[in-house]
C-alpha positions in Angstrom: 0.0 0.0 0.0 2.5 2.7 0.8 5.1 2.2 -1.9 8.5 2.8 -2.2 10.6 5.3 -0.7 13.5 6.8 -2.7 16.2 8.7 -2.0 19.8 10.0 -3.5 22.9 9.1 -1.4 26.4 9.3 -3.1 25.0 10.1 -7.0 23.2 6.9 -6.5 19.0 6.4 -5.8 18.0 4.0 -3.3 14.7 2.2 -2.9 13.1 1.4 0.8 10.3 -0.7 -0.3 7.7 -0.8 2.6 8.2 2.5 3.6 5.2 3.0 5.9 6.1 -0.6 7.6 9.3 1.1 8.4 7.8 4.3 9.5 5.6 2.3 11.9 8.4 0.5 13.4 10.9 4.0 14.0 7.3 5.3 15.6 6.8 2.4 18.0 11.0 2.5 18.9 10.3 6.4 19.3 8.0 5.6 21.7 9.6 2.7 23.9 12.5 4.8 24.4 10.9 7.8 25.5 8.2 5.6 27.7 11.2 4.0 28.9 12.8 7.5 29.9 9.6 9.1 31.3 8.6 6.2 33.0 12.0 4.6 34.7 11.8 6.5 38.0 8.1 4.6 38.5 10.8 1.4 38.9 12.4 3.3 42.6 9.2 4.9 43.4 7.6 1.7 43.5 10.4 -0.3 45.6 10.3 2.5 48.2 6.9 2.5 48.3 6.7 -1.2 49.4 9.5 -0.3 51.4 7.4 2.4 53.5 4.2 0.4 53.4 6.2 -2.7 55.2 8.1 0.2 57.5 4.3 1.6 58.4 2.9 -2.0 59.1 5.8 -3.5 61.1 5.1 0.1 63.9 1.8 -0.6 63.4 2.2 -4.3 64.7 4.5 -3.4 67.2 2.4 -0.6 68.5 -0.2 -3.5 69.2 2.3 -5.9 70.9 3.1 -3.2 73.6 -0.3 -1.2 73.5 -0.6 -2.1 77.5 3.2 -0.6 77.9 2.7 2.1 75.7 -0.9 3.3 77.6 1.0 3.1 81.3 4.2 4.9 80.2 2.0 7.9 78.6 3.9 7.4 75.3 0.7 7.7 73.0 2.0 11.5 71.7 5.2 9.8 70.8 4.1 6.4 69.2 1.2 8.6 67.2 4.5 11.2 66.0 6.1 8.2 65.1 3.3 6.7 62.7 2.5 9.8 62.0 6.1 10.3 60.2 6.0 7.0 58.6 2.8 7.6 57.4 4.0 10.7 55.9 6.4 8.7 54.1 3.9 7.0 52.7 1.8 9.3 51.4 4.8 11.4 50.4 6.5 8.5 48.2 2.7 7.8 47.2 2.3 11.5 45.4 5.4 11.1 43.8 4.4 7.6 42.6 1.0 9.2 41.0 3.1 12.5 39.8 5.4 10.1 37.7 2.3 7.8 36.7 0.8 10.8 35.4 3.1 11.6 33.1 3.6 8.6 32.1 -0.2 8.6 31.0 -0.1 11.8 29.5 2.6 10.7 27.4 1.0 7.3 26.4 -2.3 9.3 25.6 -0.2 11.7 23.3 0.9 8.8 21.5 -2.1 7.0 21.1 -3.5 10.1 19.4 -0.6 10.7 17.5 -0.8 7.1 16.0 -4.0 8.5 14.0 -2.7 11.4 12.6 1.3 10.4 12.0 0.1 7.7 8.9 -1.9 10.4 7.3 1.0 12.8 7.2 3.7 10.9 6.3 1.5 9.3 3.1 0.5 13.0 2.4 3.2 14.2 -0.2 2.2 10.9 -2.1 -1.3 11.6 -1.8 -1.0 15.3 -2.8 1.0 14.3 -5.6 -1.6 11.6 -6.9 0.4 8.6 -6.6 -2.2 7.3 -4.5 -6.0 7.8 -4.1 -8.0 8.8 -0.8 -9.3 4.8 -0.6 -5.6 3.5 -0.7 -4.9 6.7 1.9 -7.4 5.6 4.5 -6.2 2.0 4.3 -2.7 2.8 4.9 -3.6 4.8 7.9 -5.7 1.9 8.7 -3.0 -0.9 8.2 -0.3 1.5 9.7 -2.4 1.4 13.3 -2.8 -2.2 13.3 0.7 -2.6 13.3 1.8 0.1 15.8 -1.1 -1.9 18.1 1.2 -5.2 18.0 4.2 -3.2 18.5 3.0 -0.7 21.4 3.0 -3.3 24.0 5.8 -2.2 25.6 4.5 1.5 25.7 1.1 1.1 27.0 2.2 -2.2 29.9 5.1 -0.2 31.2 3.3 0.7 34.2 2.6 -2.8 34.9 6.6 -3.6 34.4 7.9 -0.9 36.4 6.1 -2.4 39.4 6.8 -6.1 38.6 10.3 -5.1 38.2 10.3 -3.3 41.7 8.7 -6.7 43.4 11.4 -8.5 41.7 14.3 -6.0 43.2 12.8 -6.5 46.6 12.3 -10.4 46.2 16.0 -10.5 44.3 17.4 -8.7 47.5 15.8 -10.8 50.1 17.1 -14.1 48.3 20.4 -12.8 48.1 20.7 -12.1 51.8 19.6 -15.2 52.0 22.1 -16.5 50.1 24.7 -14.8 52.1 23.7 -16.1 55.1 23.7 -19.7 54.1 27.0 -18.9 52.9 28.2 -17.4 55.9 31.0 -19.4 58.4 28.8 -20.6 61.3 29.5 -23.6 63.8 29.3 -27.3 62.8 26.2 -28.3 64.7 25.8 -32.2 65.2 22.6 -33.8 66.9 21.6 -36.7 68.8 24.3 -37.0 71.0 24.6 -37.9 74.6 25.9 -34.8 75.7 26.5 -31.4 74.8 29.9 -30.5 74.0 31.9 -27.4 72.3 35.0 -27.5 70.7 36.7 -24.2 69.7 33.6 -22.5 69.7 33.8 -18.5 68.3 31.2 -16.3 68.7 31.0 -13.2 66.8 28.3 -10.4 66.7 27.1 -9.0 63.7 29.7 -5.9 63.4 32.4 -8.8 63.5 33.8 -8.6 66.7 34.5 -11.2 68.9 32.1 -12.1 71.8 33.9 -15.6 73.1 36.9 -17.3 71.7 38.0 -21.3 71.3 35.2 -22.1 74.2 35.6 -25.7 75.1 32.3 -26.3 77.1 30.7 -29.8 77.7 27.6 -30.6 80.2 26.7 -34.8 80.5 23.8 -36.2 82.1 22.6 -35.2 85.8 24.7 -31.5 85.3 22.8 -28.6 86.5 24.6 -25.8 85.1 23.8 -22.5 85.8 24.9 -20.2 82.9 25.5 -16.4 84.5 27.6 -13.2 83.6 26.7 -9.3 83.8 23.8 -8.4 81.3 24.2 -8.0 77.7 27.7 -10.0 77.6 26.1 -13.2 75.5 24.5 -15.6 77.6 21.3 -15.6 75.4 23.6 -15.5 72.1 25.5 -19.2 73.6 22.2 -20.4 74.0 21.2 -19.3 70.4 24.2 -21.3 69.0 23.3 -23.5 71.1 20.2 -24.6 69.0 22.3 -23.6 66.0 20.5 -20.7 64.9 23.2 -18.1 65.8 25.2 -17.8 62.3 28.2 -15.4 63.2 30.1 -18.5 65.4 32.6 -20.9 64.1 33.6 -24.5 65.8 31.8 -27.3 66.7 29.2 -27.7 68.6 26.9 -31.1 69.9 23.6 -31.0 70.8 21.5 -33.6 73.2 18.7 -35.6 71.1 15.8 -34.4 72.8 16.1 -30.5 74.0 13.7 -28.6 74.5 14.6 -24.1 74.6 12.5 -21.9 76.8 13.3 -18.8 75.6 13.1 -15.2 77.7 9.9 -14.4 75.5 8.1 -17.5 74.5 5.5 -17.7 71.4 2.4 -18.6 71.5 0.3 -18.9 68.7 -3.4 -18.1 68.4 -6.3 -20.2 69.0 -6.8 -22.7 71.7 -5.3 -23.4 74.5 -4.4 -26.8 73.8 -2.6 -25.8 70.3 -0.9 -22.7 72.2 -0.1 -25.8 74.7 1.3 -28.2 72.1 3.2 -25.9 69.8 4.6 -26.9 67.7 3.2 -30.5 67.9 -0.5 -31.1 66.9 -2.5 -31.1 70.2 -4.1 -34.2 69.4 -0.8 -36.0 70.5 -1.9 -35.9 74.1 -4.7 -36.7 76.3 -6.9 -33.8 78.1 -5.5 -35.3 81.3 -2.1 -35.2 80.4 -2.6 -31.2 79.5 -4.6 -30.2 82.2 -1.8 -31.6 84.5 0.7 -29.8 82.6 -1.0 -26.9 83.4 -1.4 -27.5 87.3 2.0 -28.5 87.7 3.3 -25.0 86.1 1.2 -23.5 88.4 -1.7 -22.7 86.1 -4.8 -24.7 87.5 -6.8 -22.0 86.7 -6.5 -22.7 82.9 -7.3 -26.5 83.1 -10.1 -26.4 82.2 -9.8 -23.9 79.3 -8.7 -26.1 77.2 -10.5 -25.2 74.3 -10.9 -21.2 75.2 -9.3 -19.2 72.0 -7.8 -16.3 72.0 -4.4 -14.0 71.4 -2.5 -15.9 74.1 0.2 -13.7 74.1 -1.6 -10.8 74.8 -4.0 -11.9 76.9 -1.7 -13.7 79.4 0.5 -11.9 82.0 4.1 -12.1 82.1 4.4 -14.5 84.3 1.6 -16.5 82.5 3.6 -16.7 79.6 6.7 -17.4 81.5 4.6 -20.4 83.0 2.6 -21.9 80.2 6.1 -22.1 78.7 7.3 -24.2 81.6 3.7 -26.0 81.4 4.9 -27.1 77.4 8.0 -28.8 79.1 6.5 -30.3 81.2 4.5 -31.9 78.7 6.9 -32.7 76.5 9.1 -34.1 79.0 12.4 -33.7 77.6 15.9 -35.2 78.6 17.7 -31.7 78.2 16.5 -28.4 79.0 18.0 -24.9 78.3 16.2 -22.3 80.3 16.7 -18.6 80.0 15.5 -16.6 82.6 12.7 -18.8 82.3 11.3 -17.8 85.7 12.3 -13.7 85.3 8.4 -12.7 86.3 7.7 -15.2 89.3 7.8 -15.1 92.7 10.2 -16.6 95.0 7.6 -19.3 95.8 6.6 -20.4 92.4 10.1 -20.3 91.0 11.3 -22.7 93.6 8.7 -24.9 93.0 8.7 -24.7 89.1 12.6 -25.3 89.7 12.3 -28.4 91.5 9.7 -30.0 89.3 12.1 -29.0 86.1 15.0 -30.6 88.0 12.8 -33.9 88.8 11.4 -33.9 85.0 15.2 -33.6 83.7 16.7 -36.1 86.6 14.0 -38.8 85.8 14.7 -38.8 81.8 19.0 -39.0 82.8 19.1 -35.8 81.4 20.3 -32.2 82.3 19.3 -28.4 83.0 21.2 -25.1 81.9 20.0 -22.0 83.0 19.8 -18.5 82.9 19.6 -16.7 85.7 20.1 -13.3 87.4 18.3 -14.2 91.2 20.6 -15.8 93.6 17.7 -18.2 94.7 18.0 -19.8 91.7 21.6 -21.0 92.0 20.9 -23.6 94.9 19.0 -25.8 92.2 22.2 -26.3 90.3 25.9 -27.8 90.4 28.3 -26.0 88.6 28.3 -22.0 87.3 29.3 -21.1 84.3 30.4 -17.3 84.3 31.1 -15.0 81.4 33.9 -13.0 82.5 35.0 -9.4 80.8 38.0 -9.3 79.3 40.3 -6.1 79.2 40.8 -4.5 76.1 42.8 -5.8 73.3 42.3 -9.0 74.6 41.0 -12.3 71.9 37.6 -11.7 72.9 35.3 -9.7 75.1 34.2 -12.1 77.3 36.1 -16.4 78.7 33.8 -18.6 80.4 34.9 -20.1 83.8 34.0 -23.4 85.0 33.3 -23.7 88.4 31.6 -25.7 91.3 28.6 -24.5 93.0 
């Protein structure tokens, strides 16, 4: 329909036979690179926006989790200020999101048009000239936008891209710090053994510097160990590499086959009791009896008989609640090892001295052992042997040594 297009280069005519198939492709490759141009920052705007939504969600969640904290220390002012700034960051990032959107629409519109009129005046000259009639002139403006249809997809899904391209970023990142961390030099853990053992065990902290150095530790069966040291020098961190979850540690390490963790702030998922009870086992592993005496024995009878009851248990439970339906899963599960840290923080003298002595009667009866965390001196008469994180003075290997001594 459109012809051929000549020209003169060098004393010599060319011929571009068809021209208007050629037009229509420079038009659509006009228009990717300029949609790619105009539309590119959506690609950042779109990542940060996720980026502040998660920020704004996460304060949100957190807000929730220490509402009761928050209400008796007067902090409302402050936690709304803070929401209020990350929801500013929202919105803010949001504009700018619609701002470049807009443009992006404005320029997608303008070509759209354009597509309708750009045939007709590139075909003119021939028309004027009477190579061709008005008939063959509405067809090529007709064929001309069929093609620049199948070759605008990238123009008018760009949008679309930009934001699957951001999710992709965020997803990429998340897999490659992944990645890193499975990569990363961390302790040889082995399980099942008979009793827990560490062989030049380093453990860093996340900056890189050293916490312990080349601790050789090992606890057998009947040890009550009581694991102390001032606050913040790493007693929770041994524990984590303990369980092999701490990744900045090098050596070796053996684990007891059946442990059981009772960690400073235990988990408890929603629902019932019995499934909060359980966790992570399926509840219908043990009898009604067996629970409810789980629960009396951790000093819960109240709670016996709420098996079934559902709700947020980690809200609607006290401290001390949670600290004890976390002993009342132990005791359940009866295992041969157990590593407790400051697992009786929020009781009384009275129930953690008799929580103690039913832990130390669970672990003696199953030839297993007990290491604990623990501040309160009453504590130490349940065990054995101390273990004590000692400071070290500077420039020394490591910031803390553990020494091994009877009670």
């Amino acid at each position: 329909l459109s012809g051929e297009f000549s020209f003169h280069l060098g004393g010599s005519e060319y011929f571009v036979p068809g021209f208007m198939v050629w037009m229509a492709l420079l038009y659509c490759l006009a228009g990717s690179i300029i949609t790619f141009y105009i539309g590119r920052p959506q690609i950042k705007l779109n990542f940060q926006q996720q980026r502040v939504e998660a920020d704004f969600r996460h304060h949100m969640v957190r807000v929730r989790e220490y509402s009761e904290s928050i209400a008796l220390d007067h902090g409302e002012k402050v936690e709304r200020a803070h929401l209020d700034t990350r929801f500013g960051a929202v919105l803010t990032n949001y504009l700018q999101l619609l701002k470049a959107q807009k443009r992006l629409i404005w320029f997608n519109s303008f070509f759209g048009q354009a597509a309708v009129v750009f045939p007709f005046i590139v075909a003119a000259p021939r028309f004027f000239s009477g190579a061709i009639q008005l008939g063959t002139l509405i067809q090529i403006s007709s064929a001309f936008g069929r093609v620049q249809d199948a070759l605008s997809w990238f123009v008018d899904n760009y949008s679309s891209l930009a934001a699957w391209r951001a999710t992709t970023d965020r997803l990429t990142s998340f897999e490659k710090q992944i990645v890193a961390l499975a990569h990363m030099e961390s302790a040889q853990a082995a399980t099942n053994t008979e009793a827990l053992s560490t062989h030049d065990l380093t453990l860093r902290l996340p900056d890189g510097s050293v916490l312990l150095d080349a601790v050789n530790l090992q606890a057998r069966p009947g040890d009550h160990i009581l694991l102390s040291g001032p606050s913040g020098s790493g007693k929770s961190t041994l524990f984590r590499a303990f369980a092999n979850i701490w990744p900045f540690s090098s050596g070796q390490i053996a684990l007891p086959a059946d442990a059981m963790f009772i960690p400073q702030r235990p988990y408890f998922p929603d629902g019932t009791l019995r499934s909060a009870l359980a966790y992570p086992t399926a509840a219908s592993g043990y009898t009604d009896e067996a629970l409810r005496q789980a629960l009396v024995d951790a000093l819960l009878p109240d709670l016996a008989d709420r098996l079934d009851l559902e709700a947020a248990w980690g809200q609607k439970l006290s401290g001390g609640e949670q600290q004890r339906l976390a002993i009342a899963r132990v005791l359940l599960k009866k295992p041969r090892w157990i590593f407790a840290d400051e697992a009786t923080s929020a009781l009384d003298a009275a129930a953690e001295n008799l929580i103690y002595k039913r832990l130390l009667a669970q672990v003696d009866s199953a030839q297993g052992a007990i290491i604990s965390i623990a501040h309160r001196p009453g504590v130490a008469e349940f065990h054995s042997q101390r273990w004590t994180l000692e400071p070290q003075p500077a420039g020394a290997a490591a910031r803390y040594q553990i020494a091994q001594t009877p009670m």
